[in-house]
C-alpha positions in Angstrom: -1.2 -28.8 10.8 0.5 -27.8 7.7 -2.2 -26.7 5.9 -3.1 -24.2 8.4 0.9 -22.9 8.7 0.3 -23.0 4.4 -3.4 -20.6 5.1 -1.7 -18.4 7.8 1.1 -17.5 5.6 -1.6 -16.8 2.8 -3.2 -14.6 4.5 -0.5 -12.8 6.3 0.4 -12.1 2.8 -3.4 -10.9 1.9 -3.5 -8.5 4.5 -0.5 -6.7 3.1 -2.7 -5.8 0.2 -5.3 -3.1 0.1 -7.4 -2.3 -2.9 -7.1 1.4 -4.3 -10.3 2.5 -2.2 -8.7 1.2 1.2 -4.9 2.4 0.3 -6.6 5.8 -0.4 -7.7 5.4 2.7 -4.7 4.4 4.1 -2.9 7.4 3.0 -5.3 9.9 3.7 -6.0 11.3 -0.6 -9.4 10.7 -2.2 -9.3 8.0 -4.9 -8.3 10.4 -7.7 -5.3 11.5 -6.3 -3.9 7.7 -5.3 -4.8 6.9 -8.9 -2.5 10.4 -9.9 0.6 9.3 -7.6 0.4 5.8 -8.8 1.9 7.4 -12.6 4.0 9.4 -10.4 7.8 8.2 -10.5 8.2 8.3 -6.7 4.5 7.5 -6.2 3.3 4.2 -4.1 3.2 1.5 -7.1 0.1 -0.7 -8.2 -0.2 -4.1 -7.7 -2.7 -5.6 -10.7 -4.4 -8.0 -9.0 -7.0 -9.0 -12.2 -8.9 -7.2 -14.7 -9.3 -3.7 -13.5 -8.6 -4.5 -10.0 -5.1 -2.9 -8.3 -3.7 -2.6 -4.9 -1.3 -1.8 -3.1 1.3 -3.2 -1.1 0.8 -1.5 2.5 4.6 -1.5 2.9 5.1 1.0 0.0 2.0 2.8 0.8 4.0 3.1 4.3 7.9 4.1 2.8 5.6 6.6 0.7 4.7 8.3 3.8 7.9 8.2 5.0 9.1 9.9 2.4 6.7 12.6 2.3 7.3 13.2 6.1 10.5 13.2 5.7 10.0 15.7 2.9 8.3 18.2 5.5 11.1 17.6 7.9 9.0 15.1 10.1 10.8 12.1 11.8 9.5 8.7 10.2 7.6 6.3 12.1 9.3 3.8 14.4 8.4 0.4 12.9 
C-alpha cells in the first residue's frame, strides 16, 4: 500500500508539469511566444526538465493568467 500512496504522489506531482507545447497550449500563445514570456521578468518561468526539454509548472502558468486578467480589469478565477 505504500508504494502506491509513494506512485500517487508522483504522479499528482507529474501532472502539474506541462511541456512548452502543452503550456502553450494551456495559455492560449503559439510556441514562440511562451518561449518570449519565459525571458520575460513577470513571464511564467521554465522548469528544465533534461537536455532541451522545459515545462512548466501549471500553477504559474495559472497566477500568469491571473495576472494578465487582472491587468485587463477581469476578476481572477475562483480556485
Amino acid at each position: 500500500m505504500e508504494g502506491n500512496a509513494v506512485s500517487a504522489a508522483f504522479n499528482a506531482q507529474v501532472s502539474r508539469i506541462k511541456r512548452a507545447p502543452d503550456a502553450a497550449v494551456y495559455i492560449g500563445v503559439s510556441l514562440s511566444t511562451l518561449r518570449r514570456l519565459s525571458k520575460a521578468p513577470h513571464g511564467p518561468k521554465p522548469i528544465k526538465l533534461g537536455g532541451a526539454s522545459v515545462g512548466f509548472d501549471v500553477r504559474d502558468l495559472d497566477e500568469w493568467i491571473d495576472r494578465k486578467k487582472a491587468a485587463c480589469g477581469q476578476p481572477e478565477a475562483s480556485s
